[in-house]
C-alpha positions in Angstrom: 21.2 -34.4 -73.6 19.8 -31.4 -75.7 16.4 -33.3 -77.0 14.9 -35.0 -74.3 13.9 -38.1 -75.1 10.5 -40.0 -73.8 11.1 -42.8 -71.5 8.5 -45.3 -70.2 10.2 -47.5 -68.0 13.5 -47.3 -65.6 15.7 -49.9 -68.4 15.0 -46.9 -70.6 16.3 -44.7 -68.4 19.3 -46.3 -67.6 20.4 -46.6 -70.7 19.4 -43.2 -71.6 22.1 -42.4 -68.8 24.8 -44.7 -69.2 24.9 -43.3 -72.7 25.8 -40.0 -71.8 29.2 -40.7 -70.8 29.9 -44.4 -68.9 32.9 -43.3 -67.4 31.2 -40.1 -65.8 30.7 -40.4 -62.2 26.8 -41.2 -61.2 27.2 -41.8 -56.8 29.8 -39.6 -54.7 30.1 -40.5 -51.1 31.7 -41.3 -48.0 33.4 -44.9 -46.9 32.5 -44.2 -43.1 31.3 -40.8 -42.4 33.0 -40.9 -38.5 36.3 -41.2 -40.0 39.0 -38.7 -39.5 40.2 -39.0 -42.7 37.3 -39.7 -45.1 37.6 -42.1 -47.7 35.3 -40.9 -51.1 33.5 -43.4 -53.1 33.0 -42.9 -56.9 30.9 -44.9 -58.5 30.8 -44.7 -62.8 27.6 -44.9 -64.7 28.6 -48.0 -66.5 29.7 -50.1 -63.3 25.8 -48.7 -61.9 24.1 -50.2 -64.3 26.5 -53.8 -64.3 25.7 -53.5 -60.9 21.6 -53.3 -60.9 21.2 -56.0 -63.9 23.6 -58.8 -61.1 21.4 -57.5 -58.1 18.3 -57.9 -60.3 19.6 -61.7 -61.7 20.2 -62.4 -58.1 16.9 -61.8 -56.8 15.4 -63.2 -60.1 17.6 -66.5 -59.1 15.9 -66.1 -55.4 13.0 -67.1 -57.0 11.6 -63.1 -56.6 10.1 -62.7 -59.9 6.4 -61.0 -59.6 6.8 -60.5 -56.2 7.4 -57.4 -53.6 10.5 -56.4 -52.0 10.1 -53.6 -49.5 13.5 -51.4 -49.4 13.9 -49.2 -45.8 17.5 -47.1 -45.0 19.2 -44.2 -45.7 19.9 -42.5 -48.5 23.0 -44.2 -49.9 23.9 -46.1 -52.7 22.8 -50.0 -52.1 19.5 -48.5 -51.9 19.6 -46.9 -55.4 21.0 -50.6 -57.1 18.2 -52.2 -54.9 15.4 -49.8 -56.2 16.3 -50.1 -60.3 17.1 -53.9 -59.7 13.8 -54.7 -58.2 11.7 -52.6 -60.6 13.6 -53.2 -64.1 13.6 -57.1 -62.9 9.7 -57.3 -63.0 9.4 -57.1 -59.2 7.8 -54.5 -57.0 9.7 -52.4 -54.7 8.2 -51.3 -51.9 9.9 -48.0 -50.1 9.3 -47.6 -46.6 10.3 -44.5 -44.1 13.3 -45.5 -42.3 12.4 -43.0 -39.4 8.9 -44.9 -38.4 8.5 -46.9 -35.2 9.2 -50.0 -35.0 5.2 -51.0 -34.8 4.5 -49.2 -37.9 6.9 -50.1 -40.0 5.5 -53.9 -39.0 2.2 -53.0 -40.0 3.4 -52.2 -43.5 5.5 -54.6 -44.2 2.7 -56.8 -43.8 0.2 -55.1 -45.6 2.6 -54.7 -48.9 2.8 -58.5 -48.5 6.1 -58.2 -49.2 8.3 -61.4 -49.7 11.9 -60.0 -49.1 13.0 -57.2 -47.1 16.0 -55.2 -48.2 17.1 -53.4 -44.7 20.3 -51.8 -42.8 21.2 -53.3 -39.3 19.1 -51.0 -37.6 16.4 -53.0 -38.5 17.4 -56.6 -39.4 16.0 -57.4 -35.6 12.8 -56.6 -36.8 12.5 -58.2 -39.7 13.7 -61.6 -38.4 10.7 -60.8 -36.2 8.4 -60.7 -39.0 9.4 -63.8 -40.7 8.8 -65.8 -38.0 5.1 -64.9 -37.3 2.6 -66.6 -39.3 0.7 -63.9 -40.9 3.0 -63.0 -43.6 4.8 -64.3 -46.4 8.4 -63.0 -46.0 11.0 -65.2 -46.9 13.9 -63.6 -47.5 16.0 -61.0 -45.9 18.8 -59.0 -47.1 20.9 -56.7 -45.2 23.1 -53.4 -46.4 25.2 -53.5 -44.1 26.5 -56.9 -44.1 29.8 -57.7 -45.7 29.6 -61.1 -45.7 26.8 -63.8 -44.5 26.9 -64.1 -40.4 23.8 -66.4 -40.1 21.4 -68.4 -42.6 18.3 -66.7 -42.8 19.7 -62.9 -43.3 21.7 -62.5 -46.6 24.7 -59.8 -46.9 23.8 -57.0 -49.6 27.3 -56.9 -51.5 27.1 -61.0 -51.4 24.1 -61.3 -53.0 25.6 -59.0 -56.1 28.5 -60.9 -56.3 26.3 -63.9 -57.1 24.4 -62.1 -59.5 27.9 -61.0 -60.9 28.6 -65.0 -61.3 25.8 -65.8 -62.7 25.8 -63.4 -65.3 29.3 -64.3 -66.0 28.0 -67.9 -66.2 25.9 -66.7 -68.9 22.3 -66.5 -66.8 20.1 -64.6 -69.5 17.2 -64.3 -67.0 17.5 -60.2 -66.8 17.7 -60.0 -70.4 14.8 -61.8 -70.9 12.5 -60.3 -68.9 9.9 -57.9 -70.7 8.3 -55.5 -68.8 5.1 -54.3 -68.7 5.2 -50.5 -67.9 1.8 -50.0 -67.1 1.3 -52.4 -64.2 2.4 -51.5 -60.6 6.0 -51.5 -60.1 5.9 -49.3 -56.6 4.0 -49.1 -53.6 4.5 -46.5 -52.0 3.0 -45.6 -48.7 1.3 -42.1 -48.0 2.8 -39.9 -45.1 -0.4 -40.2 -43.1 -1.0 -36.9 -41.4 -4.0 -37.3 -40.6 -5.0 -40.9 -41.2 -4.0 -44.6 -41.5 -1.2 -44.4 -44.4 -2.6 -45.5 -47.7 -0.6 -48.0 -50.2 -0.4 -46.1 -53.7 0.4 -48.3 -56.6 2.3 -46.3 -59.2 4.0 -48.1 -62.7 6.9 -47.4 -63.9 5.3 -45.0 -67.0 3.7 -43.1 -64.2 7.3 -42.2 -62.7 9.0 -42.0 -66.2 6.2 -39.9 -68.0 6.7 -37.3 -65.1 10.6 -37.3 -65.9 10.1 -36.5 -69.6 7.7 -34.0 -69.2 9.0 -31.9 -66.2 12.9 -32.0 -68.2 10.6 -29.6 -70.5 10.3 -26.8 -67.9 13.7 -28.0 -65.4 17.2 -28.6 -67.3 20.3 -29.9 -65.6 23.6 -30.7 -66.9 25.8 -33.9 -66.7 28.4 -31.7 -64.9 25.7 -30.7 -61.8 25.7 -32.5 -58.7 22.7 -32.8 -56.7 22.9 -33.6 -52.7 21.2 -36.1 -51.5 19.5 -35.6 -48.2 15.7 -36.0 -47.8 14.1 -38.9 -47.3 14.9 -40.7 -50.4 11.7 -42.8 -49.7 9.3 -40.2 -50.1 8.8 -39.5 -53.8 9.7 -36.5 -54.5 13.2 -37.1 -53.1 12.9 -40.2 -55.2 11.4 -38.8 -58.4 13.5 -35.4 -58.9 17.5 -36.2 -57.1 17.3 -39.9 -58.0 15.6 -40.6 -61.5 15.6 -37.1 -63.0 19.4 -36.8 -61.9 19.7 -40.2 -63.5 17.6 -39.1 -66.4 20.0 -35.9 -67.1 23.1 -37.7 -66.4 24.0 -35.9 -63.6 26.0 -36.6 -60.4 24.3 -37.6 -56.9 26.5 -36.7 -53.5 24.9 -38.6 -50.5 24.5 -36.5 -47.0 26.2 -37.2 -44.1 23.5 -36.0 -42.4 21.2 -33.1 -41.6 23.8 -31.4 -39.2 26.2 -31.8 -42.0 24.2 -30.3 -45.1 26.2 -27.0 -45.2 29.7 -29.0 -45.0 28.4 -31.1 -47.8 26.9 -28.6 -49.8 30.9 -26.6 -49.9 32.9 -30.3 -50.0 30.9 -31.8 -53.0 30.4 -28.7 -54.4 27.3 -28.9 -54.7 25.2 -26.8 -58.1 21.7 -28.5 -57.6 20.1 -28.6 -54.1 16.6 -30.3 -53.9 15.2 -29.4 -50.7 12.4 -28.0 -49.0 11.1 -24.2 -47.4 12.0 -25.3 -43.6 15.6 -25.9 -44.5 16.1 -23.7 -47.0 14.6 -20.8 -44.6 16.5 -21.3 -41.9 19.8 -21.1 -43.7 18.7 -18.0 -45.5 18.6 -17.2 -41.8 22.3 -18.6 -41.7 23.3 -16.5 -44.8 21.9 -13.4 -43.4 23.9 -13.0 -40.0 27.1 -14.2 -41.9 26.3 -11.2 -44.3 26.0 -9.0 -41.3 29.3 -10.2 -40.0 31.0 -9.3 -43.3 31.1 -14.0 -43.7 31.2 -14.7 -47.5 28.7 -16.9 -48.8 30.4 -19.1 -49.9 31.1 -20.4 -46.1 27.6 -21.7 -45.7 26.7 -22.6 -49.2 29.5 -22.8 -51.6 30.8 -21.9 -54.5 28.7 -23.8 -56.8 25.2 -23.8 -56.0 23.1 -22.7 -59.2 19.9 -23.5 -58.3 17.4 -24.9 -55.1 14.5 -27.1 -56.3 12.0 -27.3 -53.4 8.2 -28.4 -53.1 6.3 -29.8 -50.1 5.3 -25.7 -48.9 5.0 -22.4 -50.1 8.7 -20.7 -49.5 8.6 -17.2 -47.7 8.6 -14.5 -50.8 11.9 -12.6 -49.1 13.8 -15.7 -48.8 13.2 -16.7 -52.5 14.2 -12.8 -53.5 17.4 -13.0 -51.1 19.0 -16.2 -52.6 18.0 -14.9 -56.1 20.1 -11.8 -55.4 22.7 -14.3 -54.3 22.5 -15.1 -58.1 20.8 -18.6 -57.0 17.5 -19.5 -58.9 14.8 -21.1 -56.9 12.3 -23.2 -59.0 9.0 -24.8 -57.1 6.9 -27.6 -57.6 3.9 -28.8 -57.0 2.4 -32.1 -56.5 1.2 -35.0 -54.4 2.5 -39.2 -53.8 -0.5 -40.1 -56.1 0.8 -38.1 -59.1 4.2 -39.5 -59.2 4.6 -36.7 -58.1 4.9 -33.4 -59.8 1.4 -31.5 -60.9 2.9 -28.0 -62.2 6.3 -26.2 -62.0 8.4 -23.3 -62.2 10.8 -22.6 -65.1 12.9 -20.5 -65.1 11.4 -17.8 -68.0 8.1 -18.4 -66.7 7.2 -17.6 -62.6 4.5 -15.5 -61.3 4.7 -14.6 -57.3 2.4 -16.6 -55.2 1.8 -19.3 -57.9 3.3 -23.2 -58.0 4.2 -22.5 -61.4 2.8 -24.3 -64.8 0.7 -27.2 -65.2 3.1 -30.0 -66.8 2.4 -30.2 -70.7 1.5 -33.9 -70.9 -1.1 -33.4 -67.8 -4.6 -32.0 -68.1 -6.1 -30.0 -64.3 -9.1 -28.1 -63.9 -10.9 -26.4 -61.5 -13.8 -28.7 -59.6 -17.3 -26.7 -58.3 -15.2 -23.1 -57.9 -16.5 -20.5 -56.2 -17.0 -16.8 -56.7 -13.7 -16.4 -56.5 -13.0 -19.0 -58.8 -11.4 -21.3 -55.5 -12.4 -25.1 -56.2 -10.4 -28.6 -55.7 -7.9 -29.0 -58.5 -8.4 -32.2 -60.3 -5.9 -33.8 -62.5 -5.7 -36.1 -65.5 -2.6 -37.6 -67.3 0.0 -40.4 -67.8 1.8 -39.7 -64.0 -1.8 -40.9 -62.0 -1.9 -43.3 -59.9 -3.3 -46.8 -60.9 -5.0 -46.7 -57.5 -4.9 -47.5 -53.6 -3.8 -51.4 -53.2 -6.3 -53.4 -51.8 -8.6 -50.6 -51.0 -11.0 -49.5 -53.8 -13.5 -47.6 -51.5 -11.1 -45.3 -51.1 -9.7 -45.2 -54.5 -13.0 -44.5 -55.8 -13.3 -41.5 -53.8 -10.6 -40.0 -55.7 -10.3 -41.7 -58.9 -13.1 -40.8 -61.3 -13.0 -41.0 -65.2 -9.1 -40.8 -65.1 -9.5 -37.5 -62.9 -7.9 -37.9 -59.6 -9.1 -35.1 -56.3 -5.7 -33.9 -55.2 -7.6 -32.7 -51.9 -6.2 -29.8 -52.5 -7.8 -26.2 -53.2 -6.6 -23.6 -55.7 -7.4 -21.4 -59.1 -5.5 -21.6 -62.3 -5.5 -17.8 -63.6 -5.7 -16.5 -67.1 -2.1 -17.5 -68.5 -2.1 -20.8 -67.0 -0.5 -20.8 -64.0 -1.4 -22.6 -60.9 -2.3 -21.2 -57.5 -2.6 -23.4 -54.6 -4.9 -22.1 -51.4 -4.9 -25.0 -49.3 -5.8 -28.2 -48.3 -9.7 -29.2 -48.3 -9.5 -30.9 -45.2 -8.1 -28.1 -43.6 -10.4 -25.6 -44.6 -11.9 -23.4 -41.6 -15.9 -22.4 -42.7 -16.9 -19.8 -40.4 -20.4 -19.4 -39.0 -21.1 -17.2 -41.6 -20.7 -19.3 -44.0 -17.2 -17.8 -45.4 -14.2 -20.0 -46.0 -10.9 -19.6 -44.6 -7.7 -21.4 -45.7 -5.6 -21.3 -43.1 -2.3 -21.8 -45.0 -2.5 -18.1 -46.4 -2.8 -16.6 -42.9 0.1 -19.2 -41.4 2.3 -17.9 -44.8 1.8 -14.0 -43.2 2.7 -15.0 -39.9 5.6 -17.2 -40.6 7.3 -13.6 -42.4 7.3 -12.7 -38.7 11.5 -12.3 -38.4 11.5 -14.3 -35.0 8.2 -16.8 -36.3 9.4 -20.4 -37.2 6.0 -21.6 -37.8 2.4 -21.6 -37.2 -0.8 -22.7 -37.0 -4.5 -21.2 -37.7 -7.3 -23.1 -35.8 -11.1 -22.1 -34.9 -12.7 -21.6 -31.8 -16.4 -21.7 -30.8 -17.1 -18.3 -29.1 -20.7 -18.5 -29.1 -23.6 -20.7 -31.2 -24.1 -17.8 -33.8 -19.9 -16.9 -33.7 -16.5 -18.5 -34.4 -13.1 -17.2 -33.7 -9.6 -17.7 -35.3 -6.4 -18.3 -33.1 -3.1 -18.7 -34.2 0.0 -21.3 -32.4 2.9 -19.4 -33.1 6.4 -21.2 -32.6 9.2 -18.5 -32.2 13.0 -19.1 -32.1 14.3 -18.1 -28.8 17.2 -17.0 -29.8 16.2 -14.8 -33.4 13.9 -12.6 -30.8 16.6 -12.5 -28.1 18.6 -10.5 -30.5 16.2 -8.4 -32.0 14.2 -7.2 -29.1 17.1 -8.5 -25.9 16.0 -10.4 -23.1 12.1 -10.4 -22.0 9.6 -12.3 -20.2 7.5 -14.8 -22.4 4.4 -12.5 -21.4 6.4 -9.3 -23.1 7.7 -11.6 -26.0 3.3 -12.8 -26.2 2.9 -9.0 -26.6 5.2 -8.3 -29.2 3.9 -11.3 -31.4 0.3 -10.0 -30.8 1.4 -6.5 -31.7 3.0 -8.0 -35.2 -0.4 -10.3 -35.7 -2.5 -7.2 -35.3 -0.8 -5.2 -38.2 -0.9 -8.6 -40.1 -5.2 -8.5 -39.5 -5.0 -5.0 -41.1 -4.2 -6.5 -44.2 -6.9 -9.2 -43.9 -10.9 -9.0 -44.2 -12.5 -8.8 -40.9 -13.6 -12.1 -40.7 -9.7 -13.4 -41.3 -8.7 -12.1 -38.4 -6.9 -13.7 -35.7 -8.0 -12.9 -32.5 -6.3 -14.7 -29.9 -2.5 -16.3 -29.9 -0.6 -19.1 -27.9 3.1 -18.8 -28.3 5.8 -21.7 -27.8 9.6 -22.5 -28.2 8.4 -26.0 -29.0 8.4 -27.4 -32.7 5.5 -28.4 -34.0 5.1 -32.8 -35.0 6.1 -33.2 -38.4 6.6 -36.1 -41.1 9.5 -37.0 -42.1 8.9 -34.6 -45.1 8.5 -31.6 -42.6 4.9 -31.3 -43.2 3.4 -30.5 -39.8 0.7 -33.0 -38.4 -1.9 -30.9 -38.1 -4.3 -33.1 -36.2 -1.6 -34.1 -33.8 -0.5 -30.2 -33.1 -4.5 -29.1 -33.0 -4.7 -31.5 -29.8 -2.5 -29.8 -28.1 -3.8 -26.1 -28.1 
């Protein structure tokens, strides 16, 4: 597809796809993944796009029309038909995290007010649960893993397409007559919640398919790339960049076996696209270096395909970005948030400056909100990709939503040619007694280039009424400083690190400086998008 075309809604998009080639392969994956002897998959654009207009007749003929069907497992293909059937048959699909607690995941179901529930065994218990408490409105339950029908009230995936298949070989015209209205909430899409109850975002399908268009301007794939599958397909950047703009491009999708399996997958797929973020792609830079040392090719932990790593979420360590680019592997960031569907700005691949999350998209307007001397203020955004709001919850969608601009919560400075710095989160924001402000992402970033550092975290302490203090949590990886420095007591290890910070406060103002550490082999809590929990870790030190 040389001239990217505008798309508004996800029909658009599939058509835009199936045109490409409809024989070309669209889902690559395994039968059963614990098999000996794997069985692969291939699905063809064409039978794809059969397959989401009998899902979506189906539900329209479960009397689903107009109402919300909240979608929770893995990565994997029934939950790719389920997502374009819901959404291009006038329903609203509601994506929830597969990896939250049982309680949780109750709580949202519930608030989405979600009719049917499109789940995996794992949680078909729960559900059942649900539906028969008397504060909610499900009806209907469908389950992916089901082959056929076991009992009445929980309906088999495949079963349910094949009536959709019927009917529409019976001539049902429902699909084809629905019209739909790309403005109005399609998705809800719950926030991550790091530091608060999770918030219900409604997005419409423009939102999603005016981000596509715009960011094919800056990132270009090719109908013969294959992208891997393997974050949490629910969060929507997963969603938005392997899923649609894979679609979108006309591309091939392999789905992960599993995060102990990426490498494997990345060399038997052969993977050329990996969409991923900083934590994973670090520590197999990590991987890449001690094979190099031992004289390993490359292509043992990566492949021989792998073109280029998309990755957002975190700023990437600048020597890890340099080493896979002299591996001839381009890295291209973005930057953005669930409310802006989601990409803000991004990378191309003539046009990167060090340090920066790359251009604001062309069809998106950002400026700089109340910036300091520095020219440091909250970035605000405007454009087709915004949210239409918070469901059910305008107090705090007016908090964010003014005149069409929308507080990312984020702090940054866009400099002379255009291009977007991000400094850190507002919330997070450390203001000393003086009255100066620290972000403490940019002193994390310094120590996390520590060779034995996995991650960190920058906090304040009161030392006096008239003083404050900065300490760092530093997580280190046992066995990365076993074999750089051999085997020590955690008091000589505390040393070193401290040694290694104080060289880092030479290159900070005074009032940057970190003055006391706490060291740990213990991960920080993360969401299931490896952001850390910063109020959960900050109880702890």
């Amino acid at each position: 597809m040389e001239n990217q075309e505008k798309i508004e809604n996800f029909r658009q998009l599939i058509e835009i796809a199936k045109r490409g080639n409809p024989e070309h392969i669209v889902y690559k994956f395994k039968k059963d993944i614990t098999a000996k002897t794997p069985q692969y998959i291939e699905i063809k654009y064409q039978d794809f796009k059969k397959e989401i207009e009998a899902m979506s007749t189906a539900l329209l003929n479960l009397g689903l029309e107009n109402k919300k069907i909240a979608l929770v497992g893995n990565n994997r293909y029934e939950w790719c038909v389920s997502y374009l059937a819901t959404t291009t048959g006038n329903m609203v699909i509601v994506p929830l995290d597969r990896a939250l607690p049982d309680n949780e995941l109750e709580k949202l179901i519930k608030r989405s007010g979600a009719t049917a529930v499109i789940c995996e065994n794992k949680h078909q218990e729960l559900v059942q649960k649900i539906k028969k408490q008397k504060d909610n409105v499900l009806e209907t339950i469908i389950n992916m893993d089901l082959e056929k029908t076991e009992e009445k009230e929980v309906k088999s995936f495949w079963e349910v397409l094949q009536q959709g298949k019927q009917q529409l070989e019976k001539g049902d015209t429902k699909y084809q007559q629905i019209e739909i209205d790309c403005n109005k909430m399609a998705i809800m899409l719950f926030t991550s919640g790091t530091t608060s109850e999770p918030k219900a975002v409604m997005l419409s399908q423009n939102n999603i398919c005016s981000n596509v268009t715009s960011l094919s301007h800056y990132l270009k794939l090719y109908a013969t790339d294959t992208l891997l599958s393997f974050l949490p397909i629910h969060h929507t950047f997963e969603c938005t960049i392997t899923f649609l703009f894979g679609l979108y491009w006309g591309a091939t999708v392999a789905f992960c076996d599993g995060l102990k399996y990426i490498q494997q997958n990345l060399i038997e797929y052969e993977i050329s696209v990996f969409v991923s973020v900083p934590v994973v792609l670090e520590t197999m830079y990590k991987k890449i270096q001690k094979a190099m040392e031992q004289k390993i090719p490359v292509e043992k932990i990566l492949g021989s395909h792998l073109r280029t790593i998309l990755y957002g979420a975190a700023s990437m360590n600048k020597d890890t970005t340099m080493g896979y680019n002299e591996l001839g592997i381009t890295s291209t960031q973005g930057y953005g948030l669930t409310e802006t569907s989601p990409v803000i700005s991004a990378e191309a691949d003539d046009r990167k400056k060090p340090g920066s999350v790359g251009l604001v998209l062309d069809n998106l307007e950002v400026k700089i909100e109340e910036p300091n001397q520095e020219g440091i203020g909250e970035i605000v955004v405007k454009g087709p990709s915004i949210m239409l709001g918070y469901y059910n919850n305008e107090e705090e969608t007016k908090k964010v939503l003014q005149d069409g601009w929308f507080k990312t919560g984020d702090y940054g400075y866009l400099d002379k040619d255009g291009f977007l710095f991000v400094t850190g989160r507002k919330k997070d924001i450390i203001v000393l007694k003086n009255g100066k402000n620290v972000y403490p992402q940019e002193i994390e970033f310094l120590l996390n280039k520590i060779p034995y550092v996995l991650e960190s975290l920058v906090y304040q302490r009161e030392q006096s009424q008239t003083d404050t203090m900065l300490c760092a949590k530093i997580v280190y990886d046992e066995n990365l400083i076993k074999e750089a420095l051999g085997e020590r007591t955690e008091e000589e290890y505390q040393k070193i690190i401290w040694e290694e910070t104080k060289k880092i406060n030479q290159t900070l103002p005074i009032y940057k400086h970190i003055k006391k550490i706490a060291i740990t082999t213990i991960p920080f809590a993360k969401t299931t998008t490896q952001k850390v929990k910063r109020f959960e870790v900050l109880k702890t030190v």
